[in-house]
C-alpha positions in Angstrom: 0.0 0.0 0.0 1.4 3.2 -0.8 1.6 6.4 1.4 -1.5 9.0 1.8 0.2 12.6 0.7 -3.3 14.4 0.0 -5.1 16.0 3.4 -7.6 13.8 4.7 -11.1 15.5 5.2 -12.8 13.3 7.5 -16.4 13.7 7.3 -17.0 11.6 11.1 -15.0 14.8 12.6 -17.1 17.7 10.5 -20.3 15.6 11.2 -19.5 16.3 14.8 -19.2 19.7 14.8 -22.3 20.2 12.5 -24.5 18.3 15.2 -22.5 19.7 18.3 -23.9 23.3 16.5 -27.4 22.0 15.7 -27.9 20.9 19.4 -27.5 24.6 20.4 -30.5 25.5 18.2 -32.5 22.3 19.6 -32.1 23.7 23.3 -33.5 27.1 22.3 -36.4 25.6 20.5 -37.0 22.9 23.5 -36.7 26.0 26.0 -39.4 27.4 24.4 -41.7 24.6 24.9 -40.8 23.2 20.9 -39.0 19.8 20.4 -37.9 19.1 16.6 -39.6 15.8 15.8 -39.1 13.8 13.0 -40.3 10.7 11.3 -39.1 8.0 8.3 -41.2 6.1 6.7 -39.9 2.4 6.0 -42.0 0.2 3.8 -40.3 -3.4 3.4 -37.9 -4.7 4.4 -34.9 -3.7 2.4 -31.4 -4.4 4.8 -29.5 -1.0 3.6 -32.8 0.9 4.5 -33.3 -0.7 7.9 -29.5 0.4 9.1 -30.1 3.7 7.3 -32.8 5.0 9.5 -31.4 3.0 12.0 -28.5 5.4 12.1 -31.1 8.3 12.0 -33.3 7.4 14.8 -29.9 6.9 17.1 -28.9 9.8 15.7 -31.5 12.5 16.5 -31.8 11.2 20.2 -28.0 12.3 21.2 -29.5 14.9 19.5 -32.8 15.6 21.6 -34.7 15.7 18.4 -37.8 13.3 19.1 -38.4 10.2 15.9 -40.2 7.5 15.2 -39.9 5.3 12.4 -43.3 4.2 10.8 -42.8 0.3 10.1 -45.3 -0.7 6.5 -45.4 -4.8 5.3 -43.9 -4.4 1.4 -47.6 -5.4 0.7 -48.7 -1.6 1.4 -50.8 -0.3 -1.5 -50.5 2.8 -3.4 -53.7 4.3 -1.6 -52.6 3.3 2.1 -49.5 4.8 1.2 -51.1 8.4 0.2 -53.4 8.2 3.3 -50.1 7.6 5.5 -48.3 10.8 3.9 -51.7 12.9 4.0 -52.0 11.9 7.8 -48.0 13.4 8.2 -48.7 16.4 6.4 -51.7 17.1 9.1 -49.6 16.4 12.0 -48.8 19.5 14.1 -46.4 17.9 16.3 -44.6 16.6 13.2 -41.7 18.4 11.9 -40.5 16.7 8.7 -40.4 13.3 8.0 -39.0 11.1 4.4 -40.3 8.4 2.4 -37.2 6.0 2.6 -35.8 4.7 -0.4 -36.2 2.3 -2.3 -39.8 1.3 -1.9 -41.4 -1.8 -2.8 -42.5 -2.7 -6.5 -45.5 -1.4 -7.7 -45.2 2.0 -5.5 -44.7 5.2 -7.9 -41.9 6.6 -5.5 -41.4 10.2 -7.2 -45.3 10.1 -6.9 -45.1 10.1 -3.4 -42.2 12.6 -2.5 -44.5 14.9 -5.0 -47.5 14.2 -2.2 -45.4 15.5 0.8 -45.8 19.0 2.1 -42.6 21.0 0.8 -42.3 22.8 4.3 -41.7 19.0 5.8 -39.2 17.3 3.1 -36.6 16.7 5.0 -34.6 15.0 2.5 -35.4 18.2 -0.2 -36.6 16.1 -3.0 -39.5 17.7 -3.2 -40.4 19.4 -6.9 -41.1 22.6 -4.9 -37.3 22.6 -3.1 -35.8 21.3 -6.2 -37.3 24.6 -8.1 -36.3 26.8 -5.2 -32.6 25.5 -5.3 -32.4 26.1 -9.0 -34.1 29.4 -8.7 -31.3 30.1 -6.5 -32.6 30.5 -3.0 -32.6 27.3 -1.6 -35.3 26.2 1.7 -35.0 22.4 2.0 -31.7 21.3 0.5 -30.7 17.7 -0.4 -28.7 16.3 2.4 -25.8 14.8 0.5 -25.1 18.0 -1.8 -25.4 20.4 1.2 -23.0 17.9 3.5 -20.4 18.0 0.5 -20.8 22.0 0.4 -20.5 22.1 4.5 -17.1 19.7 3.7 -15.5 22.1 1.7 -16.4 24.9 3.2 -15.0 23.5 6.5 -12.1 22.6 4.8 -11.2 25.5 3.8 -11.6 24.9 -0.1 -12.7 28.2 -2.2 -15.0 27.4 -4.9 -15.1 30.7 -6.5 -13.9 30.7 -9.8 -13.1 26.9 -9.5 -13.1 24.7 -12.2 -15.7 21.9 -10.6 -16.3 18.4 -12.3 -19.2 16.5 -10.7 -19.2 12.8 -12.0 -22.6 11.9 -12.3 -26.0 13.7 -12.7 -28.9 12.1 -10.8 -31.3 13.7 -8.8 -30.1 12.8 -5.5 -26.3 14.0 -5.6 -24.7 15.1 -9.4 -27.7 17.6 -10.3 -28.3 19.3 -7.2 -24.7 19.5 -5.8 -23.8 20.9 -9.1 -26.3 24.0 -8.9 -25.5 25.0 -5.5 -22.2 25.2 -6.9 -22.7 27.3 -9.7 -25.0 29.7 -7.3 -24.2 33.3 -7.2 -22.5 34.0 -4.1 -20.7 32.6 -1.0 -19.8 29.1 -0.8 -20.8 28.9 -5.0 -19.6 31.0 -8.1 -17.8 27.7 -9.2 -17.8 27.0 -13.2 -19.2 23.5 -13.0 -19.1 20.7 -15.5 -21.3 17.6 -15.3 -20.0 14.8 -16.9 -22.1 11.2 -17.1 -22.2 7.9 -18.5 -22.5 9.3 -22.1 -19.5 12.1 -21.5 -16.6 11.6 -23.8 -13.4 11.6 -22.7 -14.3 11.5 -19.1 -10.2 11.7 -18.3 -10.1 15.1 -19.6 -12.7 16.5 -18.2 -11.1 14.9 -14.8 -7.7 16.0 -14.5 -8.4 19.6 -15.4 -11.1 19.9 -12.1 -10.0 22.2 -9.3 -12.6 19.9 -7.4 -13.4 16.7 -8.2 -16.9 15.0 -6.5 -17.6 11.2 -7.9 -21.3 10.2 -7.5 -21.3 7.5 -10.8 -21.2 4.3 -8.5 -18.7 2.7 -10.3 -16.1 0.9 -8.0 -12.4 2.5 -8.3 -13.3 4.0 -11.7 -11.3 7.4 -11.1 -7.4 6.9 -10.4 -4.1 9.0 -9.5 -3.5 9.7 -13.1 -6.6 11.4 -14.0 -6.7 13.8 -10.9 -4.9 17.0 -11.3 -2.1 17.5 -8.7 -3.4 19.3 -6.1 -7.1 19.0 -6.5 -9.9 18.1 -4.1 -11.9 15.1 -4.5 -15.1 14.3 -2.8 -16.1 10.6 -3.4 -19.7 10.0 -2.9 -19.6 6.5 -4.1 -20.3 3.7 -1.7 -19.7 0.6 -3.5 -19.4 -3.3 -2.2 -16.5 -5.6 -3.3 -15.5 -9.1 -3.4 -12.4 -9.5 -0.5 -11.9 -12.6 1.1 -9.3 -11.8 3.6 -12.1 -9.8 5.2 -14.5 -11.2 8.0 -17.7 -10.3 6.2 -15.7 -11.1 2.6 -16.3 -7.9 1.3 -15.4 -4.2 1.7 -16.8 -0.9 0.9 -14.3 1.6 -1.8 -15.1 4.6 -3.2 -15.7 5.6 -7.0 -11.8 6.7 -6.6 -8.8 4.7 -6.4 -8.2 6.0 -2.8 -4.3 4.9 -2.8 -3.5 6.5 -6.1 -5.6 9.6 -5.9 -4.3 10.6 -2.7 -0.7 10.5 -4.3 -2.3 13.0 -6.3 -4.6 15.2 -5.0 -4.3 18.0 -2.3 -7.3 16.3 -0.2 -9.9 13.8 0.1 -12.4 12.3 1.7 -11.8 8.3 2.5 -14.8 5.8 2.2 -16.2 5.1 4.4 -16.4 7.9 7.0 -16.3 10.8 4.4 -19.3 12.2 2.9 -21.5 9.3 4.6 -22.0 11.5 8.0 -23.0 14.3 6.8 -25.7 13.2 5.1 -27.3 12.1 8.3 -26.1 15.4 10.1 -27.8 17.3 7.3 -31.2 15.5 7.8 -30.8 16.6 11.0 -30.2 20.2 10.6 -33.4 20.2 8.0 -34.9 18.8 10.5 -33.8 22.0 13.3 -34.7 24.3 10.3 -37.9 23.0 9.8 -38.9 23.0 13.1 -37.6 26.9 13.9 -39.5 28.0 10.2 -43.2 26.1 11.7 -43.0 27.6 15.1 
């Protein structure tokens, strides 16, 4: 194995100071009679989704946020599931909640996160906050684009002027990460390009990125020699390999060749441990914002 040379950002460690910041705003609103409450929604019985909001509800107590998690058999129809988010969006007591992903077959999931009140969407998927954060003044913010933004922010990177590549254009990370960055203003003005499965010449468009951030979910698909010296990279990609001289025969890389690339670049983030907690630690601070903006 060869020698780390690029900064480590380690996203456990920012995580910690974004909740130990959010807990200051939960004591105001719980000293004046308010406790942010939140809720998920789990329908089935998916593994990855059961840990997920696992980590969540564990996560908001040390927190003093109040959750509950709404348990639904993967035989939940289409109907029962509307009356379920209608009944949330009524609930006074009931900050912001989110649909967890995936759902069950047969359940129109963008359907659903359309059905949810804007003002509770904690996870910002909602057509409403997605408008809003193109328009340029964001209210509910995806929690994996604004947890990379707090991680450069808090590391010190500038992003105006940079030349940012974002690897990837879904809806959940590569769209919306790459219009906060382009945003007029503090913590944007970066000249973003978004590059995709269909992008030609990905390897250019790579080693000529100021900042880096891989959300394609390809294992290892980005190494040393198509990072410019210097740069930052943000590796969303959380991706399962074959290793049998682990316990569990398998461990978890990033969509960069973490050895290489840090030869390379001024910083990264490691997987896991990097852009993982502040996902959570955003849901949270929707959470605090949501509750403050209702009462």
């Amino acid at each position: 194995m060869t020698t780390t040379t690029a900064q480590l950002i380690d996203g456990k460690a920012i995580a910690k100071e974004v909740r130990s910041e959010l807990r200051a705003r939960v004591e105001t609103l719980r000293a004046n009679g308010v406790t942010p409450r939140l809720a998920a929604v789990l329908v089935g019985d998916d593994p990855a989704s059961q840990v997920y909001v696992g980590t969540k509800e564990r996560t908001a107590k040390k927190m003093g946020i109040d959750s509950e998690v709404i348990r639904k058999p993967a035989t939940t129809t289409d109907a029962e599931l509307r009356d379920l988010i209608a009944e949330l969006n009524a609930r006074r007591d009931l900050h912001g909640y989110i649909i967890q992903s995936p759902l069950p077959t047969g359940l129109d999931e963008a359907a659903m996160v359309e059905l949810i009140d804007p003002a509770k969407d904690i996870d910002g998927f909602h057509p409403v906050n997605m408008g809003a954060l193109t328009l340029g003044y964001p209210r509910m913010q995806p929690c994996t684009p604004a947890g990379i933004v707090e991680l450069l922010v808090r590391s010190n990177v500038d992003t105006s002027g940079a030349e940012i590549v974002v690897l990837g254009r879904g809806n959940i990370v590569g769209r919306p990460i790459s219009i906060l960055l382009s945003l007029k203003g503090k913590h944007g003005d970066g000249t973003v390009t978004v590059c995709h499965s269909r992008t030609r010449n990905i390897e250019a468009h790579c080693k000529r990125a100021d900042i880096l951030i891989l959300a394609m979910g390809r294992p290892e698909m980005i190494t040393g020699d198509m990072v410019k010296p210097g740069a930052t990279v943000i590796d969303v990609g959380v991706n399962r390999v074959d290793d049998p001289s682990t316990e569990k025969g398998y461990r978890l890389v990033g969509d960069a060749h973490f050895d290489s690339v840090a030869q390379v670049a001024g910083a990264i983030t490691p997987v896991p441990g990097g852009v993982g907690p502040m996902t959570v630690a955003m849901l949270m601070a929707n959470t605090v914002t949501a509750a403050e903006r209702a009462e």
